[in-house]
C-alpha positions in Angstrom: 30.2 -78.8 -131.1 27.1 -77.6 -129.2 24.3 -79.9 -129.0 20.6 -78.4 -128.1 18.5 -81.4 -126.6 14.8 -80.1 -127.2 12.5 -81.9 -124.1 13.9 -82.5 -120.5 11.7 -85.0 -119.6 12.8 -88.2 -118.3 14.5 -89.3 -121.4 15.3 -85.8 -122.6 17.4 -85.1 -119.6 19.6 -88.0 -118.9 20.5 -87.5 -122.7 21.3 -84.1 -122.1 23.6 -85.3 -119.0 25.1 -88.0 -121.0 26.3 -85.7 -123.8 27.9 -83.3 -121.3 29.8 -85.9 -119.4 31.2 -86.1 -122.6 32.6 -82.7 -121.9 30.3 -81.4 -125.0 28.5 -78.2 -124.3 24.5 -78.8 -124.0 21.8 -76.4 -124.0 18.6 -77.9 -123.1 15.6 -77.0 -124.0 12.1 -77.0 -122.2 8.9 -75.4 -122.1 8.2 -75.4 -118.9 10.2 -72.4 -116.7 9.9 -75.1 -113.8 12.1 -77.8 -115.1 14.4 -75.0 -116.5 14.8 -73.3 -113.1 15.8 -76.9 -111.3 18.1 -77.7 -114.1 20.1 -74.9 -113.9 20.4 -75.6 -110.3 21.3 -79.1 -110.9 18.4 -80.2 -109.1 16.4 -83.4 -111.0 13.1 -82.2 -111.5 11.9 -86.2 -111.2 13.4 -88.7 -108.5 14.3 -92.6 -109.4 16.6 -92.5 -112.6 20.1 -94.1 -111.2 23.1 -91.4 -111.6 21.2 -88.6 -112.5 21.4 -86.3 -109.7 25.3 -86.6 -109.3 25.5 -86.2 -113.3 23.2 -83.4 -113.9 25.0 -81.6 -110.3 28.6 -82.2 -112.3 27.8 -81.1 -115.2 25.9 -78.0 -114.5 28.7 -77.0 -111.8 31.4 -77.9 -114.9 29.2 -75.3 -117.0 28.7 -77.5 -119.8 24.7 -78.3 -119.2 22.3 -75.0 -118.9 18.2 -75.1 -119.4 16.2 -72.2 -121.4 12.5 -72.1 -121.9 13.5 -70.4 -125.5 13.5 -73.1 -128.1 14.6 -71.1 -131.2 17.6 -69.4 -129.3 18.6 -72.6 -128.0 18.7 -73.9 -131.6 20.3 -71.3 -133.1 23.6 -71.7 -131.3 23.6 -75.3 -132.0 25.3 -77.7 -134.6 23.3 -80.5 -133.3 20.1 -80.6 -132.2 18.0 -83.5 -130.4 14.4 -84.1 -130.2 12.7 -85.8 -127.0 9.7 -84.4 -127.3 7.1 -87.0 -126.6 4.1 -87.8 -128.9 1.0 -88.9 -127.7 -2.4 -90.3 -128.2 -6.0 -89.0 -128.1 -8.6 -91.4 -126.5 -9.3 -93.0 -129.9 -5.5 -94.3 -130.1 -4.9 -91.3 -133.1 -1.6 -89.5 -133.0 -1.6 -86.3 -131.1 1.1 -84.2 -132.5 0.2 -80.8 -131.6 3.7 -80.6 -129.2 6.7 -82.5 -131.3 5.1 -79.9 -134.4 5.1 -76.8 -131.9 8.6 -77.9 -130.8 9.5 -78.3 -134.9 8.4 -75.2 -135.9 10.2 -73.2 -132.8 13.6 -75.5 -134.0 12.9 -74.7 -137.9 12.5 -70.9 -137.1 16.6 -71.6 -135.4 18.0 -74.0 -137.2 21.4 -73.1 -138.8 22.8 -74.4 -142.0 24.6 -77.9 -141.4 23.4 -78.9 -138.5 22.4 -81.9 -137.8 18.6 -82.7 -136.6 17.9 -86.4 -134.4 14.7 -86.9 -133.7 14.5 -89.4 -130.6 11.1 -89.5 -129.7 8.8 -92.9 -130.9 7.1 -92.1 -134.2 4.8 -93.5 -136.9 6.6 -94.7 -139.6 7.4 -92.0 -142.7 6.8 -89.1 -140.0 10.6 -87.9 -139.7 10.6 -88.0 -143.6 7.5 -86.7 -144.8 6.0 -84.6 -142.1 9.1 -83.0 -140.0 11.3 -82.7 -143.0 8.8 -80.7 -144.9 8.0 -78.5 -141.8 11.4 -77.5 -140.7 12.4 -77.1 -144.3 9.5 -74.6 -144.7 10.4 -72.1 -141.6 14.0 -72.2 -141.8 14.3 -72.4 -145.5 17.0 -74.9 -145.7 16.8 -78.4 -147.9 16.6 -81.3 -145.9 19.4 -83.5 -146.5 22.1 -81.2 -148.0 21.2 -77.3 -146.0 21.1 -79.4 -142.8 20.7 -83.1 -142.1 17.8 -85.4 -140.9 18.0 -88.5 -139.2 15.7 -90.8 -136.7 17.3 -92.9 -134.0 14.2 -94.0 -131.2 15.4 -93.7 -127.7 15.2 -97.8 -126.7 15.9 -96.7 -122.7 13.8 -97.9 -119.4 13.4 -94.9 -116.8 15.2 -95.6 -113.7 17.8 -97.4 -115.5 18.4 -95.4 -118.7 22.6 -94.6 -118.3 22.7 -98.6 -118.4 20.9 -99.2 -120.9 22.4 -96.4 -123.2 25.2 -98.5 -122.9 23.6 -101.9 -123.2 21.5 -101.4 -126.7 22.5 -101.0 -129.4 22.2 -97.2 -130.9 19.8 -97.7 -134.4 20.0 -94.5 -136.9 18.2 -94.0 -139.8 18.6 -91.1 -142.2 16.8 -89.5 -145.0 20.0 -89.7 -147.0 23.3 -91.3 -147.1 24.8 -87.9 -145.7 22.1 -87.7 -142.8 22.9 -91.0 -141.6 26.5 -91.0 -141.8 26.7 -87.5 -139.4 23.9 -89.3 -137.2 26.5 -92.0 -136.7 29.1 -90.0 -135.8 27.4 -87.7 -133.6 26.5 -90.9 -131.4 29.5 -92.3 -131.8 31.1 -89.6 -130.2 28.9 -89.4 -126.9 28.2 -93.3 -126.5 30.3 -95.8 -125.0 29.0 -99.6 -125.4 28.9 -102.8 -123.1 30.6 -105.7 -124.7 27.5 -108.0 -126.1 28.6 -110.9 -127.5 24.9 -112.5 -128.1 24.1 -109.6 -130.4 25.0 -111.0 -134.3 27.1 -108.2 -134.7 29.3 -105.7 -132.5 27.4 -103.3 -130.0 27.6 -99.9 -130.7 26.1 -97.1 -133.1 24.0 -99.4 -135.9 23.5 -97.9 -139.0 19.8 -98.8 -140.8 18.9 -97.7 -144.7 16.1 -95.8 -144.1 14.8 -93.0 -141.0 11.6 -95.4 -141.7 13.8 -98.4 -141.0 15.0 -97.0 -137.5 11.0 -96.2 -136.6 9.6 -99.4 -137.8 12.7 -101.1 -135.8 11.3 -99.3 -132.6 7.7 -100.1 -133.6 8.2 -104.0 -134.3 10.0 -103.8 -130.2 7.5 -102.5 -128.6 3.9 -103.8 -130.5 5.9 -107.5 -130.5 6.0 -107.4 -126.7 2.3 -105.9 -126.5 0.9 -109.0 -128.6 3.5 -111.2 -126.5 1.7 -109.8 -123.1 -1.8 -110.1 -124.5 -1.0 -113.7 -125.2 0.3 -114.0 -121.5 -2.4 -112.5 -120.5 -5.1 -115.0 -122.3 -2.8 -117.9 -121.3 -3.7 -116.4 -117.2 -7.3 -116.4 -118.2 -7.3 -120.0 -119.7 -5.2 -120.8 -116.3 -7.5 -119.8 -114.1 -10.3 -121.8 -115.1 -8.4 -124.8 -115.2 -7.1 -124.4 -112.2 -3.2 -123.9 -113.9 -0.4 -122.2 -112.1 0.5 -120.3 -115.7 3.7 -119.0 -114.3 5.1 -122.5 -113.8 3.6 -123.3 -117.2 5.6 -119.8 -118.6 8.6 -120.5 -116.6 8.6 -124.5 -118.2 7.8 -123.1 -122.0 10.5 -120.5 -121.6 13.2 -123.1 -121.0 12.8 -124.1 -125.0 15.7 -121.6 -126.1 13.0 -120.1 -128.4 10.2 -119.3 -126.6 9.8 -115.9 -124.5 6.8 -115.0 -123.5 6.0 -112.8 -120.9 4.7 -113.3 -117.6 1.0 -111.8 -117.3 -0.1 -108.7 -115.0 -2.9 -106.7 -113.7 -2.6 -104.2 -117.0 0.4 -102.6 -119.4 1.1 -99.1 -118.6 3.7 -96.9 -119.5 4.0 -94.3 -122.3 5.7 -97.2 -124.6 3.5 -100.6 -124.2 -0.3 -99.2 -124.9 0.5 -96.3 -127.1 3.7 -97.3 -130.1 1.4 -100.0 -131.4 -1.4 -97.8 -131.9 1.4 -95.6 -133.8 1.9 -98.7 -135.9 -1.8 -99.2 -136.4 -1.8 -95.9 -137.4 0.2 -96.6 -140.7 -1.0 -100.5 -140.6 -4.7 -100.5 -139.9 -5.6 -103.9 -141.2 -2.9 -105.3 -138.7 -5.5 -107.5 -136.8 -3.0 -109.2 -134.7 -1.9 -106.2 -133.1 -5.6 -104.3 -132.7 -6.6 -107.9 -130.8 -3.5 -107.6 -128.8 -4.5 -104.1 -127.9 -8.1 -105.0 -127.2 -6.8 -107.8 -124.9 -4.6 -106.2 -122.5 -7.4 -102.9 -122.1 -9.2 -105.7 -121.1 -7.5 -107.4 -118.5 -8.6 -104.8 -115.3 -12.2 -105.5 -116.0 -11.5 -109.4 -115.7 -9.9 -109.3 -112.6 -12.3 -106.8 -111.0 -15.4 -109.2 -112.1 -13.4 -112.1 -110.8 -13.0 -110.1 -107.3 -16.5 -109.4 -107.7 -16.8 -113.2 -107.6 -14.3 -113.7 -104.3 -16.5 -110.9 -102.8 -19.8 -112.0 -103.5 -20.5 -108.8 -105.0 -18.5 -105.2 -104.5 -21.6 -103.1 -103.4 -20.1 -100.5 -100.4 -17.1 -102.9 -100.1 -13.8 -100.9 -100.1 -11.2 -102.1 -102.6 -7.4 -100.6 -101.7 -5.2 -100.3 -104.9 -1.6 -100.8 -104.5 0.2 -98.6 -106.8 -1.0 -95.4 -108.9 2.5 -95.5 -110.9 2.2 -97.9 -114.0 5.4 -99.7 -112.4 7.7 -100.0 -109.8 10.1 -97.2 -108.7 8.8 -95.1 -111.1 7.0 -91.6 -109.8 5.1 -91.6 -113.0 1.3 -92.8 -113.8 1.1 -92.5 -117.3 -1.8 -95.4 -118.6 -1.2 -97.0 -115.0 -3.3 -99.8 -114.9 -5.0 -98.0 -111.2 -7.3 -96.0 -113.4 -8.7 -98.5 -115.0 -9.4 -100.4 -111.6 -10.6 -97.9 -109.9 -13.3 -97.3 -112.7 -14.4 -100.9 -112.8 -14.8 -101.3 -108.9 -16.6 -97.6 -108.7 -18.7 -99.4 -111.7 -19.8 -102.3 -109.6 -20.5 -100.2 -106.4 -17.3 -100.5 -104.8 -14.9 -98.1 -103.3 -11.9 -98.1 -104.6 -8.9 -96.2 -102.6 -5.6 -95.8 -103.4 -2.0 -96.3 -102.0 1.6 -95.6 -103.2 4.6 -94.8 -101.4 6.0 -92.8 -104.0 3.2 -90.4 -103.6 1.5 -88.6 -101.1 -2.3 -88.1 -100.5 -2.3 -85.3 -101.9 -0.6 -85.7 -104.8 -3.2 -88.9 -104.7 -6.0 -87.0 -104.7 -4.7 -84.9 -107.7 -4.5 -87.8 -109.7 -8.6 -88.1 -108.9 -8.1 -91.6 -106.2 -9.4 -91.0 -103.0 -6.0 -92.2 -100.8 -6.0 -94.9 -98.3 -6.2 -93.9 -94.6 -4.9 -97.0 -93.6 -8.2 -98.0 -92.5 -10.1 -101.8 -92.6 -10.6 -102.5 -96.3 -12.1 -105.8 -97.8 -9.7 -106.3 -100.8 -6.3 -105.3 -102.0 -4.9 -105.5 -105.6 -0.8 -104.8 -106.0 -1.3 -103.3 -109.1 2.6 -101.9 -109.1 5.9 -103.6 -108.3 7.2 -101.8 -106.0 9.9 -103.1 -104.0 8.3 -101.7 -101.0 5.3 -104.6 -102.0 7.8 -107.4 -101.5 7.5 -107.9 -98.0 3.9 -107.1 -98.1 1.8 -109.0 -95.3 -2.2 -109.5 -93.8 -0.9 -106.8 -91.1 -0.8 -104.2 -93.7 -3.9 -104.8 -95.4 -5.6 -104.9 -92.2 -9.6 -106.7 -92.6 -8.6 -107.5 -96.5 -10.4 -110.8 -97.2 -8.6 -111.4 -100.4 -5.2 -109.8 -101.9 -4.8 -109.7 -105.4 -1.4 -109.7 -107.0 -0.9 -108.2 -110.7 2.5 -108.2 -110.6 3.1 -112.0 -109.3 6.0 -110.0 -106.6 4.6 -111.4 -103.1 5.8 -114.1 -101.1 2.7 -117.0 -100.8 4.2 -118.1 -97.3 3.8 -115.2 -95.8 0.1 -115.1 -96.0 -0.2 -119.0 -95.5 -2.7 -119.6 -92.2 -3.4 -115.9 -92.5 -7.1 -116.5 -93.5 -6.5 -113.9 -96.2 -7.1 -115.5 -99.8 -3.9 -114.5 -101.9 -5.0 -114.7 -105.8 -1.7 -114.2 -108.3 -3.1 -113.4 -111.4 -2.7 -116.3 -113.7 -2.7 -119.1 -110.7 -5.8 -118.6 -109.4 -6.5 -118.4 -105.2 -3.4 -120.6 -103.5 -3.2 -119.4 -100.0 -5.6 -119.3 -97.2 
């Protein structure tokens, strides 16, 4: 068996590593030269995911991993293939397929009879079925289902910890027939191993579902549940703060009730999962009015707290805010709808000047992301709008002349800045230190 893993990106990849430690041969497949080149040197072409450099260097100095830029040669001398490609969204929330599709029609114009086709990467539901079935049947002129085999199984993996968690969740697959799903199973039976979980209602491992639209609602419902969870944690905070409520203790107290989770709020939701699966769902589900609100609550939440510093500052004309963080979270070099640009928009809106610090990125790289970086000069405000652990031991020396810290991701320590004369406002508790 030779598996082709189209997409190297930080899912793509540690895939690609964990089916070669496997001692499987892996061709993986990229379009851009750059990843490619590092790759084949066994060089990560991204820093923070746990186990990946020593993997990736193993398994490209065992010769079972190798990179190409060419998609349909890649393809061709596979018997599995694996999609990673991600899917995104234009600024209206609409599906942007114009990559997974490019990537489809290279594998279509490859694929071999009998192999079997996974596609990983989060989709609306019916797309696997209806849209990628049709196209790769079209260019390689095999039938789906019996000339080679279809499945959907969504990657359900955090970056930075994703070898842990391939082992921790359970592995969903969906085919568009019986056959589809029975070689999806044992493909990922083969390269997974599974941590003992004896709260799951049945055994971990690889879990069979009906339907390819089964295993991409099952993503869907994960990820739009915890995006209507946090916009109800988030309206909770707002509630809280006008009361005078610590909402964390009132979180903490309602999550005891074996029942209840609900998450803690935070500055905004970032990430390629959290703001953009449920508008994949909405996509199929417009009247879903639960989720759009949900959605319209969390885009929200930046402008709220920069009003309610507007408040603390008695207005942000010419007063420099710093931002803490450009990565949507912490440890993780990656900025994709980070809750920074938002922030920064809303205090440039009200006449402040917003500047910008992270330690997993330089100024220039700062500056590329359009933030003017931090000199480390006086500023009036701060807002930890990541959790890094570098943020952790955070205190009024490094925010020198900040008369009020905000913290979105609730990770300081109060004491620290008791006496300090610096206001220290955790979303959702209001101002508590002085």
């Amino acid at each position: 068996m030779r598996v082709c893993v189209v997409g190297l990106g930080k899912i793509g990849l540690p895939l690609a590593v964990q089916i070669a430690s496997k001692g499987i041969e892996v061709i993986g497949a990229d379009i851009s030269s750059q990843t490619v080149d590092q790759v084949n040197k066994g060089l990560s072409p991204f820093p923070g995911e746990v186990g990946l450099e020593e993997m990736l260097r193993d398994a490209v100095d065992r010769g079972v991993l190798s990179a190409v830029t060419d998609t349909q040669r890649a393809v061709t001398e596979s018997s599995v293939v694996v999609v990673v490609v991600p899917l995104v969204t234009d600024e209206d929330g609409t599906p942007d397929f114009a990559a997974i599709d490019s990537a489809t029609m290279d594998i279509g114009s490859g694929l071999q009879e009998g192999t079997l086709l996974s596609y990983e990467t989060t989709l609306p539901v019916g797309t696997t079925r209806t849209r990628f079935g049709p196209m790769i049947q079209e260019s390689s002129g095999l039938e789906a289902g019996s000339g080679f085999y279809l499945v959907h199984s969504p990657e359900r993996v955090y970056s930075g910890r994703i070898f842990s968690d391939l082992r921790r969740y359970p592995k969903l697959v969906g085919g568009i027939n019986e056959e589809s799903r029975e070689r999806g199973v044992a493909f990922y039976e083969t390269i997974l191993e599974f941590d003992d979980r004896p709260d799951l209602q049945r055994p971990n491992g690889v879990w069979p579902l009906a339907s390819a639209e089964a295993a991409e609602m099952a993503k869907l419902a994960e990820t739009t549940y915890r995006d209507v969870n946090i916009a109800l944690a988030n309206q909770f905070a707002e509630f809280a703060e006008s009361t005078g409520v610590d909402v964390a203790e009132v979180i903490d107290a309602a999550n005891s009730q074996p029942f209840s989770h609900i998450h803690r709020p935070g500055v905004a939701v970032g990430g390629h999962c959290i703001p953009v699966y449920p508008r994949f769902y909405l996509s199929g589900h417009p009247n879903a009015e639960l989720v759009d609100a949900a959605r319209r609550v969390n885009l929200s939440v930046p402008e709220r707290v920069v009003e309610t510093l507007e408040r603390d500052l008695d207005g942000l004309g010419e007063q420099t805010v710093l931002i803490l963080g450009a990565a949507y979270r912490g440890g993780v070099k990656e900025t994709a709808f980070s809750g920074a640009f938002d922030l920064a928009l809303e205090i440039s809106k009200r006449g402040g000047l917003p500047v910008v610090a992270d330690p997993l990125y330089d100024d220039v790289e700062i500056a590329e992301l359009g933030f003017v970086p931090w000199d480390g000069s006086k500023v009036d405000a701060a807002i930890v709008q990541a959790d890094h652990a570098e943020y952790r031991d955070l205190d009024p020396a490094a925010v020198p002349g900040a008369r009020v810290v905000y913290d979105g991701r609730n990770i300081l320590n109060p004491t620290t800045w008791v006496g300090s004369g610096v206001t220290l406002r955790i979303i959702g508790q209001g101002a508590n230190s002085r």
